[in-house]
Backbone as a printed PyTorch tensor [residue, N CA C, xyz], in Angstrom:
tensor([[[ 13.5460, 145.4110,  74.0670],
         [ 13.2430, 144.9220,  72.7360],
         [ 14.5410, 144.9520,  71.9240]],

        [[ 14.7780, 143.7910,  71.3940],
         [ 16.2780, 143.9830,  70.4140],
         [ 15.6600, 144.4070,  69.1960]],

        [[ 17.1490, 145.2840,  68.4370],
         [ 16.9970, 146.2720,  67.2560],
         [ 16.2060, 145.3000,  66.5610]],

        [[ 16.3620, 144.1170,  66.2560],
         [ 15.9540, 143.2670,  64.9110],
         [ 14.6400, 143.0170,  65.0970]],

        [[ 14.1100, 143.1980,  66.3980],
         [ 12.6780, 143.1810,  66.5920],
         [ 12.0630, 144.8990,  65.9150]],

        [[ 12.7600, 145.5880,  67.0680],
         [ 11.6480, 146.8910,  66.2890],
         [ 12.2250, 146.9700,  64.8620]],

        [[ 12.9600, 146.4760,  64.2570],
         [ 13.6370, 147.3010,  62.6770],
         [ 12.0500, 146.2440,  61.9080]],

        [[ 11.3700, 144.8940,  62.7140],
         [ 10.9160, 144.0190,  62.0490],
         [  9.0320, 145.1010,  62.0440]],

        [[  9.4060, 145.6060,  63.2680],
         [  7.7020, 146.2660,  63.7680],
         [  8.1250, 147.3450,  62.2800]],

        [[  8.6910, 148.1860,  62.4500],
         [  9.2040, 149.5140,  61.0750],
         [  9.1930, 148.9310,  59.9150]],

        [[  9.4040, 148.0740,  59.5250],
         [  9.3640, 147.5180,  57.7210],
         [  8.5570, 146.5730,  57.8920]],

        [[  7.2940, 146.3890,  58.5530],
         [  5.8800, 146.4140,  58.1010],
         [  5.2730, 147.1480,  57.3580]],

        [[  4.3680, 146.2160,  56.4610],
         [  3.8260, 147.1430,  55.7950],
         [  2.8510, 148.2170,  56.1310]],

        [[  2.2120, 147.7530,  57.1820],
         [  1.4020, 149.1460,  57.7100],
         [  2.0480, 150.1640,  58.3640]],

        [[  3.5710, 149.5950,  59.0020],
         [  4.2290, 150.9580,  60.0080],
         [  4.5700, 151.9440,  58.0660]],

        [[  4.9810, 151.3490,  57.0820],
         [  5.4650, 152.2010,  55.7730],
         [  4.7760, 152.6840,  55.7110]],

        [[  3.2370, 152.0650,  55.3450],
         [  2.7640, 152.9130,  54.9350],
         [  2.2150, 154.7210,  55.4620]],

        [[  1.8040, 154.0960,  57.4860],
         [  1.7780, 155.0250,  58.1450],
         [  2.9990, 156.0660,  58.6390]],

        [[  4.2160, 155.8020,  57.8730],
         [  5.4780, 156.6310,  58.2400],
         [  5.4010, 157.6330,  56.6180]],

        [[  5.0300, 156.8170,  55.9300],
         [  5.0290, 157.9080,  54.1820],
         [  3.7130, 158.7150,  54.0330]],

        [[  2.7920, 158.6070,  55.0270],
         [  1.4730, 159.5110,  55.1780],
         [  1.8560, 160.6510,  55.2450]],

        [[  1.3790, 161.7150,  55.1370],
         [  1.0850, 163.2720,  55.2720],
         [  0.8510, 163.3500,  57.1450]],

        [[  0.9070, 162.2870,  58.2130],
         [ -0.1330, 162.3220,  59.3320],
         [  0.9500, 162.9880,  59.5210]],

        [[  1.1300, 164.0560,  60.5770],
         [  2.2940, 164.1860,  61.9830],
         [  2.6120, 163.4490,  62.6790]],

        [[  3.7290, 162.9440,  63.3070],
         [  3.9610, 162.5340,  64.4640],
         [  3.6020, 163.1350,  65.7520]],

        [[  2.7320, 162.9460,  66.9250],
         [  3.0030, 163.4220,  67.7310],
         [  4.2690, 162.5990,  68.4530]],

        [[  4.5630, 163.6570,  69.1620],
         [  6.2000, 163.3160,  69.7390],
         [  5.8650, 164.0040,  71.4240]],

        [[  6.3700, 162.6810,  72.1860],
         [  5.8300, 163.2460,  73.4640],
         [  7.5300, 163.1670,  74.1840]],

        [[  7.6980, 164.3240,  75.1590],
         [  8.9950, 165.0630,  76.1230],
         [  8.9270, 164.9060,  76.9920]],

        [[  9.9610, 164.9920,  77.5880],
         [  9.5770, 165.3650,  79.4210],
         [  9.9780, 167.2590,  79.2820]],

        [[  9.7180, 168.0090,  79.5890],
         [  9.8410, 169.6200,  79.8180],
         [ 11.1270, 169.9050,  80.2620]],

        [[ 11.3860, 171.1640,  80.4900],
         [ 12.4810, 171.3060,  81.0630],
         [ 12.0630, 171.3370,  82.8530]],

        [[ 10.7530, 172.0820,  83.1240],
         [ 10.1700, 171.7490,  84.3880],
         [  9.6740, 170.4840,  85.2810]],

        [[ 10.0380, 169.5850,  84.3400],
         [  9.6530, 168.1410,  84.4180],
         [  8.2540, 167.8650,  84.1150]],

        [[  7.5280, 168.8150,  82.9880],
         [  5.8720, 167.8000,  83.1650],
         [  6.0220, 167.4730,  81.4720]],

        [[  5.2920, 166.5280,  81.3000],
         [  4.7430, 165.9360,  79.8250],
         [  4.5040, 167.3420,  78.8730]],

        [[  5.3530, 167.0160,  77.4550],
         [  4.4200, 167.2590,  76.6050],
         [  4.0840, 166.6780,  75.2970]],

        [[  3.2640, 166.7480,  74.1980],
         [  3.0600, 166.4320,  73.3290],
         [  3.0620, 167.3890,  72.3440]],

        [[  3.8360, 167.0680,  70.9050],
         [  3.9420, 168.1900,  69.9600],
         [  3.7110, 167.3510,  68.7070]],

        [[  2.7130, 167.6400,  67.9800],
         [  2.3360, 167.1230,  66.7080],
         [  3.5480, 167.6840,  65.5730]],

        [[  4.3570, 167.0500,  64.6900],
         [  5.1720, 167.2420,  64.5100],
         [  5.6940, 166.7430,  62.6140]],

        [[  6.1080, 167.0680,  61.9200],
         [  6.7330, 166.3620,  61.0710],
         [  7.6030, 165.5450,  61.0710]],

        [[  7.9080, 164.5270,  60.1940],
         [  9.4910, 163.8370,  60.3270],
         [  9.6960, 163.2010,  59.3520]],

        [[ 10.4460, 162.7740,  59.0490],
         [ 11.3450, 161.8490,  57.6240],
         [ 11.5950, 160.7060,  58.4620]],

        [[ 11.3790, 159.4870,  57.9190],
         [ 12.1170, 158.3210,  58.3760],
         [ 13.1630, 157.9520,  57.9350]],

        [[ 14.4050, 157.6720,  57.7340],
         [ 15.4230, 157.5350,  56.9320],
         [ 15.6340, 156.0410,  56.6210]],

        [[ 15.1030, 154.9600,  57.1960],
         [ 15.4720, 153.4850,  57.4310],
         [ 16.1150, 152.8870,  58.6480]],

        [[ 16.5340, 154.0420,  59.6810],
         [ 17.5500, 153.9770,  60.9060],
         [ 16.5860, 154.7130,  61.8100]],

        [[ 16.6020, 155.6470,  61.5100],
         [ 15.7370, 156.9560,  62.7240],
         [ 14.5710, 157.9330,  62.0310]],

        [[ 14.0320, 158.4900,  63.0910],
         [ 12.6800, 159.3650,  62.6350],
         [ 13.4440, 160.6720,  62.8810]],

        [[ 13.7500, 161.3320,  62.0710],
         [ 13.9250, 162.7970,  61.8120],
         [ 12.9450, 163.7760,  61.9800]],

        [[ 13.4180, 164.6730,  62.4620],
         [ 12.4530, 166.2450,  62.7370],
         [ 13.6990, 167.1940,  63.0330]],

        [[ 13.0860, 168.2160,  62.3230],
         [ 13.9530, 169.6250,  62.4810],
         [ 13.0150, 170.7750,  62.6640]],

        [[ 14.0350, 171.2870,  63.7750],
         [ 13.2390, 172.3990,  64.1160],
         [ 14.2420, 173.6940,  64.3140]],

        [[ 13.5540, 175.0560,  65.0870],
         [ 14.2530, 176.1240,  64.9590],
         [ 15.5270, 176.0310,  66.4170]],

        [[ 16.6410, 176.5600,  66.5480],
         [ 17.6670, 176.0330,  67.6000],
         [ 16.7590, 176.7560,  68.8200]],

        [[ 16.1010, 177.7520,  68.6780],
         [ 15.9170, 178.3630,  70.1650],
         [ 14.0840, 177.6620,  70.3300]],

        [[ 14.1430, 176.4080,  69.7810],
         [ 12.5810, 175.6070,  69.5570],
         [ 12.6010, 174.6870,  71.2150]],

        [[ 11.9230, 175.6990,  72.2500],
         [ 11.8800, 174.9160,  73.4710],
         [ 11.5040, 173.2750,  73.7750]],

        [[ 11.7020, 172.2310,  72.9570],
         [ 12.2510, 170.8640,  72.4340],
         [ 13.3620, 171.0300,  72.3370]],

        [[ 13.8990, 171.7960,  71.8940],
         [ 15.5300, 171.4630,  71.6070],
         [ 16.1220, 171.5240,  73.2780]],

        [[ 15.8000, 172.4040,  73.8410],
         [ 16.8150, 172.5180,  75.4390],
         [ 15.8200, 171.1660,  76.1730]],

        [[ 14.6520, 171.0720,  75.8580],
         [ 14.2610, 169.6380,  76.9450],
         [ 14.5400, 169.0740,  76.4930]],

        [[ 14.6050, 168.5060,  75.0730],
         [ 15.8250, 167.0270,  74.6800],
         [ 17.0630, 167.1850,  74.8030]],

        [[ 17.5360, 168.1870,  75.1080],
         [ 18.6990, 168.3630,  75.5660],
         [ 19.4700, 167.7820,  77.1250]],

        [[ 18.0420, 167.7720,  77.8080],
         [ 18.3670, 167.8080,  79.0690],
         [ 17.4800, 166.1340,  79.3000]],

        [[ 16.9490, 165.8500,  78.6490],
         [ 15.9360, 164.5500,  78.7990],
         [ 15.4970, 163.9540,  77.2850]],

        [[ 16.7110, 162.8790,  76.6560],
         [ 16.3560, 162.6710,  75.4960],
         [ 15.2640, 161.8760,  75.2920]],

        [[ 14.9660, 160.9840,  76.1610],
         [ 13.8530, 159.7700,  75.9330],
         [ 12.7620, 160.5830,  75.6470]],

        [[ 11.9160, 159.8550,  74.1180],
         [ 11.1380, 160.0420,  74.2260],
         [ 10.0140, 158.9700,  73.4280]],

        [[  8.4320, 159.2360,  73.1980],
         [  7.7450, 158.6490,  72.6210],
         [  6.8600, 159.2610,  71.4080]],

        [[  7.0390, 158.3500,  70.1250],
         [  6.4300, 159.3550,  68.9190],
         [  4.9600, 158.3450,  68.5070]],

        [[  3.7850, 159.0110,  67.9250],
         [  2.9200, 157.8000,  67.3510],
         [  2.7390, 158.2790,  65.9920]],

        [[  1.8800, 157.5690,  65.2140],
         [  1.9290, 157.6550,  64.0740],
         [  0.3860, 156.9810,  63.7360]],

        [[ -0.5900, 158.3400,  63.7930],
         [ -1.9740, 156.8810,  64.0030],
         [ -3.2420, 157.4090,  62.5840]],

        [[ -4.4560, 157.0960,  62.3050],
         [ -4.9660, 157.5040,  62.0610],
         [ -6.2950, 157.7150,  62.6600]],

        [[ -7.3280, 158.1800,  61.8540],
         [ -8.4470, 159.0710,  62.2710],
         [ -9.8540, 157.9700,  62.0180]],

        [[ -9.3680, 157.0230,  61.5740],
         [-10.5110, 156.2260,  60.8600],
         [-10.8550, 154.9990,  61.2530]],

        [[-11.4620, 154.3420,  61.5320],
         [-12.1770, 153.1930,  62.1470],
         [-12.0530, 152.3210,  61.5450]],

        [[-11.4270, 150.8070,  61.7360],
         [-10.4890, 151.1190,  63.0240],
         [ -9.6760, 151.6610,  63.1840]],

        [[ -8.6900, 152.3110,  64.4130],
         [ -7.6640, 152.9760,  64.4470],
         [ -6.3840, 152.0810,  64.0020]],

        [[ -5.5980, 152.7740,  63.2010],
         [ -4.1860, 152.4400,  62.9790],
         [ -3.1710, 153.1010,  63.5650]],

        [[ -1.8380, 152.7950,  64.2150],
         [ -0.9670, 153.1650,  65.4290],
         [  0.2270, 152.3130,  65.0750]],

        [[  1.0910, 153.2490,  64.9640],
         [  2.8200, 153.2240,  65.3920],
         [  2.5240, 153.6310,  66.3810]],

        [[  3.5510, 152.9790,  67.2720],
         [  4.1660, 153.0500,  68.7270],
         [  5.6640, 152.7380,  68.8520]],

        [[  6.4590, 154.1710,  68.7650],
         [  7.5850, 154.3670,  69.4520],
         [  7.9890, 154.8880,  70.2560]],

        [[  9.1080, 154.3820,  70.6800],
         [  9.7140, 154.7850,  72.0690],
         [ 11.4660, 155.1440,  71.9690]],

        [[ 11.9040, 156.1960,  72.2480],
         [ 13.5860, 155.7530,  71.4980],
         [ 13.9320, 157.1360,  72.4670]],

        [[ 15.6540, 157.1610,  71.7560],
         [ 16.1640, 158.4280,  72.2090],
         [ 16.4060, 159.3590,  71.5170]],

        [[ 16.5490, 160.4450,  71.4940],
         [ 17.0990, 161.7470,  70.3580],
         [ 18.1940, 162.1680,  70.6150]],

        [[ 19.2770, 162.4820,  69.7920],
         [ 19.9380, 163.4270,  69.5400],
         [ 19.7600, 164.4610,  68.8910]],

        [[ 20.7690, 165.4590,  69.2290],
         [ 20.8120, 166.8220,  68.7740],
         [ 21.7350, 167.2990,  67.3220]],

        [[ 21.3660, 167.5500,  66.3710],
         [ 22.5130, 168.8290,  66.0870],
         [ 22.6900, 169.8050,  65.4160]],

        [[ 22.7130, 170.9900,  65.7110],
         [ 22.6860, 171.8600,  64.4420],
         [ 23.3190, 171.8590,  63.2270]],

        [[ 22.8700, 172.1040,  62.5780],
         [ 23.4720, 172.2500,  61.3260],
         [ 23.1360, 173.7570,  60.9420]],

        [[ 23.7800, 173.9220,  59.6780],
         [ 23.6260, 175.6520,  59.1310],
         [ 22.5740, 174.8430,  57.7720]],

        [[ 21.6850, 176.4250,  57.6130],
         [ 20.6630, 175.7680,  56.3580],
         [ 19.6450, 175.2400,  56.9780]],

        [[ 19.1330, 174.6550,  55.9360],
         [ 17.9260, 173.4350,  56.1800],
         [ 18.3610, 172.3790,  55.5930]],

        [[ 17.7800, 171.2910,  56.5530],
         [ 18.5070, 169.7020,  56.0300],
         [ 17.5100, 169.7230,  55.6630]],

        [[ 17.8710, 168.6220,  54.7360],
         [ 17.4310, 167.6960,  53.7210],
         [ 15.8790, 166.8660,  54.3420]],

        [[ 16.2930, 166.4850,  55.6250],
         [ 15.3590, 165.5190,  56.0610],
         [ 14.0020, 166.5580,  56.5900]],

        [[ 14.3280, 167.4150,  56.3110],
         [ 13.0430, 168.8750,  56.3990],
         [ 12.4910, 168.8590,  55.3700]],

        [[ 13.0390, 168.9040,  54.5880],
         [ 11.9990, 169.3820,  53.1310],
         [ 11.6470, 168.2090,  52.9350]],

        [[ 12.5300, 166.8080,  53.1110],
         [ 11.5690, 165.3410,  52.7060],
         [  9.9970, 165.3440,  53.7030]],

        [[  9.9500, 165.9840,  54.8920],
         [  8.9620, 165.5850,  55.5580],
         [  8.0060, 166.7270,  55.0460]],

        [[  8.3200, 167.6050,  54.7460],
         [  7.6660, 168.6170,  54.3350],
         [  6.5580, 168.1220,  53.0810]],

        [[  6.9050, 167.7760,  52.2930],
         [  7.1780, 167.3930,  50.8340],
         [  5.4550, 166.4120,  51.0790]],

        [[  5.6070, 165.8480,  53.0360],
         [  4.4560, 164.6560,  52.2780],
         [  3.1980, 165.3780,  52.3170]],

        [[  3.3040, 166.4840,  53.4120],
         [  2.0730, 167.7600,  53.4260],
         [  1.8540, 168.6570,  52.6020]],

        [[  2.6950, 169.2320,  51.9300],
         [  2.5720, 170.2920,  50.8430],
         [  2.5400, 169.6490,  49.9410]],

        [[  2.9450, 168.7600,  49.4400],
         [  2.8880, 168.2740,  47.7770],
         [  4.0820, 168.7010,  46.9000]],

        [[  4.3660, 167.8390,  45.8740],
         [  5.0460, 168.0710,  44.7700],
         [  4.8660, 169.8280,  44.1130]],

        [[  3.9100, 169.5710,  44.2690],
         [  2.9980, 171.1660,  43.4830],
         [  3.7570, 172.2700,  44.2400]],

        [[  3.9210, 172.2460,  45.2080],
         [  3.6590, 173.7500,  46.2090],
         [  5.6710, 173.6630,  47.3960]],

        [[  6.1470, 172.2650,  46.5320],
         [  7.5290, 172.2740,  47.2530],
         [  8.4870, 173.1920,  46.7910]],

        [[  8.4750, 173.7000,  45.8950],
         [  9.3830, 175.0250,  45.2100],
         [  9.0920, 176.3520,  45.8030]],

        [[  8.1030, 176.6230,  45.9810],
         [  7.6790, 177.7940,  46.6010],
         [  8.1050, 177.5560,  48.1810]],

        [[  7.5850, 176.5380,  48.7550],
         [  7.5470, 176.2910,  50.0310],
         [  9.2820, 176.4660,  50.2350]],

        [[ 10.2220, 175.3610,  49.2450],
         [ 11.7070, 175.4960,  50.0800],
         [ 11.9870, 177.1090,  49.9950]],

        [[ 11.7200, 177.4000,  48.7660],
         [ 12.4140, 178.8260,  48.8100],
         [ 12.1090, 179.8130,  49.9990]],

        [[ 11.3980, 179.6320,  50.5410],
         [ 10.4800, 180.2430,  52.0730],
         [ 11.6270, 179.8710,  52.7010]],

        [[ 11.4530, 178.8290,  53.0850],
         [ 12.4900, 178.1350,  54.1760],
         [ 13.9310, 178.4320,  54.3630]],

        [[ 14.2740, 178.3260,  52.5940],
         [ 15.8210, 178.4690,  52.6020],
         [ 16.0940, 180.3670,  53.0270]],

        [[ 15.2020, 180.9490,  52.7650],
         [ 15.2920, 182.1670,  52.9250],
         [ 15.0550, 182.7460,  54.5790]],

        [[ 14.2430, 181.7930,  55.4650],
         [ 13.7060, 181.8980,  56.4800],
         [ 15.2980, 181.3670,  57.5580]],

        [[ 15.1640, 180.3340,  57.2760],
         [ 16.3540, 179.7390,  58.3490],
         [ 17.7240, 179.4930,  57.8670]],

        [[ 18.2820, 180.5620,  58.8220],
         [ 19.6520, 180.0930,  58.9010],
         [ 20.2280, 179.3380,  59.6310]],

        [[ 19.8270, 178.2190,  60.7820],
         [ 20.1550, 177.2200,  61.0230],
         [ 19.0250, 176.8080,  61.6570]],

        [[ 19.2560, 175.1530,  61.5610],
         [ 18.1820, 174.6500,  62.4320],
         [ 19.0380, 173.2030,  63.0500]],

        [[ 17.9190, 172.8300,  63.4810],
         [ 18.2590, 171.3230,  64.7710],
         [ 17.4680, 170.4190,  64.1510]],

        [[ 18.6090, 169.4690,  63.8470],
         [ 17.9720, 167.8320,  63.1900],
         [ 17.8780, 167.0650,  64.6650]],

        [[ 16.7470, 166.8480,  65.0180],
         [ 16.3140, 165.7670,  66.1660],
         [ 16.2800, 164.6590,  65.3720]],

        [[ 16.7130, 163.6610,  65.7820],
         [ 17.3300, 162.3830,  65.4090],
         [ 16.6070, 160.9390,  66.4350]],

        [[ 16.1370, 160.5150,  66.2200],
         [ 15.4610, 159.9570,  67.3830],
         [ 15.7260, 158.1060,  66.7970]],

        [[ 16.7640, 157.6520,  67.2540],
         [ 17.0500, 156.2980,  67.8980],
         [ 15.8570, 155.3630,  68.5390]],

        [[ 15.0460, 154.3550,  67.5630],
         [ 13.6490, 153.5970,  67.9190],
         [ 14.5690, 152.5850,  69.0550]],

        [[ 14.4700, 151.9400,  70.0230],
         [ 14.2020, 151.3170,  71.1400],
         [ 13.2700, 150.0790,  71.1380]],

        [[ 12.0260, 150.4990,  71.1510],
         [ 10.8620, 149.8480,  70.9160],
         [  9.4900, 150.1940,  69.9720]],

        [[  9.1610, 149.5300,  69.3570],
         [  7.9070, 149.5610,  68.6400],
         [  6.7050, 148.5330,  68.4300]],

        [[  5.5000, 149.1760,  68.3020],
         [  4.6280, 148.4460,  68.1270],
         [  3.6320, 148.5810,  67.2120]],

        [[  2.8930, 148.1310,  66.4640],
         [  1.9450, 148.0610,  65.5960],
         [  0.4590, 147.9820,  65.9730]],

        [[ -0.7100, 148.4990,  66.1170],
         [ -1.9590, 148.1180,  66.4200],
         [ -2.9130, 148.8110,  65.1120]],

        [[ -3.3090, 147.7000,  64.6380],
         [ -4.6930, 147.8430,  63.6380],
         [ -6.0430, 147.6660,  64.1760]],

        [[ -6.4060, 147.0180,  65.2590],
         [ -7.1870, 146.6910,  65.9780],
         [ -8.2310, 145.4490,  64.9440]],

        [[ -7.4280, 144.8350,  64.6420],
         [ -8.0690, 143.5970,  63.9170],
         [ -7.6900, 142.4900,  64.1230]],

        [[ -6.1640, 142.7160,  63.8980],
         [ -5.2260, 141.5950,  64.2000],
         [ -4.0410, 142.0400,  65.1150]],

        [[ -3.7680, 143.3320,  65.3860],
         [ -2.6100, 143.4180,  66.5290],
         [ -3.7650, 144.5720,  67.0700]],

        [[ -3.7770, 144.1350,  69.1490],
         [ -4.3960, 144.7260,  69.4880],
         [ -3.4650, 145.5230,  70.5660]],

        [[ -3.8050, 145.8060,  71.5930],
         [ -3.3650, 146.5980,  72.8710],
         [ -2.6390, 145.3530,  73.6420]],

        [[ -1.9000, 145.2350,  74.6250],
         [ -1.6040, 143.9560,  75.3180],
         [ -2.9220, 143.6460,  76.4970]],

        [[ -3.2270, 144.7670,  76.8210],
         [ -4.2160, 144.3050,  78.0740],
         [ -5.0060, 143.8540,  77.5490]],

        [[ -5.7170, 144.6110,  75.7710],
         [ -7.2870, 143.9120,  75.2500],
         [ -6.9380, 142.1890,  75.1070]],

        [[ -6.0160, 142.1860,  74.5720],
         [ -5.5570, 140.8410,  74.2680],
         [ -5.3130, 139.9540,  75.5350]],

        [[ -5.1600, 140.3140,  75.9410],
         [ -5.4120, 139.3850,  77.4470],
         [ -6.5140, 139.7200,  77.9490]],

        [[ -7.2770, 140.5320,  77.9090],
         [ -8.8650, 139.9110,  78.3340],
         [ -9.3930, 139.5740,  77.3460]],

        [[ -9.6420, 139.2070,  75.9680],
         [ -9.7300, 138.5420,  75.2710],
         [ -8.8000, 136.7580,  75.3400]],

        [[ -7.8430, 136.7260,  75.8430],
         [ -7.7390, 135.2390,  76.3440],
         [ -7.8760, 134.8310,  77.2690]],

        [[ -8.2560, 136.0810,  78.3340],
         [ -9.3340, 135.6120,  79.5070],
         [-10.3900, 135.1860,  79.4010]],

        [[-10.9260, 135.5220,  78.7500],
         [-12.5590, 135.2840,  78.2420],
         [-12.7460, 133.7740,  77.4820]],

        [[-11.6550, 134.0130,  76.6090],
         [-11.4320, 132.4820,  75.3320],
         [-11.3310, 131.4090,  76.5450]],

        [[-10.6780, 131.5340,  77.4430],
         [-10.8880, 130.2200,  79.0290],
         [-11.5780, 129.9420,  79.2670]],

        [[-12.6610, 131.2690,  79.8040],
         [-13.4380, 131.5300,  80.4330],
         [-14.9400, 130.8380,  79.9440]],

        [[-15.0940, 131.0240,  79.0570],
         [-16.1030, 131.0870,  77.9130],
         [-16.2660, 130.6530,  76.4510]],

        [[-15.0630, 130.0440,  75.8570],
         [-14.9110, 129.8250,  75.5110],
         [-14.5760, 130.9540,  73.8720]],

        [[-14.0040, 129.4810,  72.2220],
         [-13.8660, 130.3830,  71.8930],
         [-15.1320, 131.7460,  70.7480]],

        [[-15.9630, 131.4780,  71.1460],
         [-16.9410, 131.9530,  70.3650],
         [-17.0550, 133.5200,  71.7490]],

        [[-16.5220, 133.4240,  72.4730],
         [-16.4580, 134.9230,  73.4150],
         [-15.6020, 135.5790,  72.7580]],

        [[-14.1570, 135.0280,  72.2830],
         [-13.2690, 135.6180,  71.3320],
         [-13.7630, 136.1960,  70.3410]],

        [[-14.2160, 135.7140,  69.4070],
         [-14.9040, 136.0880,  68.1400],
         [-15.6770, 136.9410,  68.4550]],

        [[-16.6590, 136.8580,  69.1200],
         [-17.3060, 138.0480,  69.4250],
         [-16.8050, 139.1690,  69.9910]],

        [[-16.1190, 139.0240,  71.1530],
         [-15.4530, 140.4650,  71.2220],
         [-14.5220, 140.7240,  69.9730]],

        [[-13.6550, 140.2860,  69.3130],
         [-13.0040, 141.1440,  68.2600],
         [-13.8930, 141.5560,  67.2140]],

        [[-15.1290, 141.0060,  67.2570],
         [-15.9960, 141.3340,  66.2650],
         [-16.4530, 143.4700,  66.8440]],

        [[-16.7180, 143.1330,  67.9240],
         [-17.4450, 144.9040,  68.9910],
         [-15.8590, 145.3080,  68.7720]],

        [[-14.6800, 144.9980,  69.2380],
         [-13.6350, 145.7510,  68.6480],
         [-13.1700, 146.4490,  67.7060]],

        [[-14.0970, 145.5750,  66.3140],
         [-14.0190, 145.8810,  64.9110],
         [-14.8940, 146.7980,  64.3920]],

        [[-16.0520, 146.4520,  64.7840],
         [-17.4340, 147.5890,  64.6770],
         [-17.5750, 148.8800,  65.6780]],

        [[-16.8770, 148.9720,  66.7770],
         [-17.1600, 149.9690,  67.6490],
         [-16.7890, 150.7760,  67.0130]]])
């Protein structure tokens, strides 16, 4: 996928809006043992990359160390489902303190109200941490209305052949209501 494609999937208006939510990212690894994992996660988007910081001895930090690729989503809970789909690489780096791009992600879960109390925790808590930096690759969008899965969408223009197009309509209709 070229940059100008995914930068086009990211400044959609539904990837904004689902990147300025309170949701987590889950963010999926390869281990240091080699198996999958998934870590529900905070992050800042900056306009370039999805940010997350964590603690240096945060067992993510040595498997992205050793295996940067990874995949983050960004979905919700509500019918229909809404979904970011990325795919990119991370870098590493410590810094001393807490960055900046911590307390922005922080900020969308705790609130205005409760961010003064909360940094002062933090700034008092960590003396360094790891900005994971994660480089998008590829992205995708699914609302399940109008951008679907690739396979649904091809049996949905299997069917539109098949059956014409009133099979279409109807299945995105059970897509929409399920």
């Amino acid at each position: 996928m070229q940059r100008n494609d995914v930068m086009h999937v990211l400044n959609d208006p539904l990837a904004t809006d689902l990147m300025q939510s309170s949701i987590p990212a889950r963010v999926a690894y390869t281990s240091l043992d080699g198996t999958p994992r998934v870590v529900p996660l905070g992050f800042h988007w900056n306009g370039a990359q999805f940010v997350i910081c964590t603690i240096p001895e945060s067992p993510k930090v040595r498997a992205l160390g050793a295996h940067p690729e990874v995949a983050l989503t960004v979905d919700t809970d509500t019918f229909p489902p809404q979904a970011l789909l990325v795919r990119g690489t991370a870098s590493l780096e410590t810094v001393d303190g807490v960055p900046p791009e911590y307390l922005e992600s922080s900020r969308k879960s705790v609130g205005d109200a409760g961010m003064a109390a909360f940094e002062a925790q933090v700034r008092a808590l960590y003396v360094q941490m790891v900005r994971i930096s994660i480089e998008p690759h590829w992205a995708k969008l699914l609302d399940f209305e109008t951008r679907l899965p690739t396979p649904l969408e091809k049996l949905i223009n299997s069917n539109t052949k098949r059956k014409g197009a009133a099979a279409q309509g109807a299945l995105r209709t059970v897509v929409r209501t399920r």
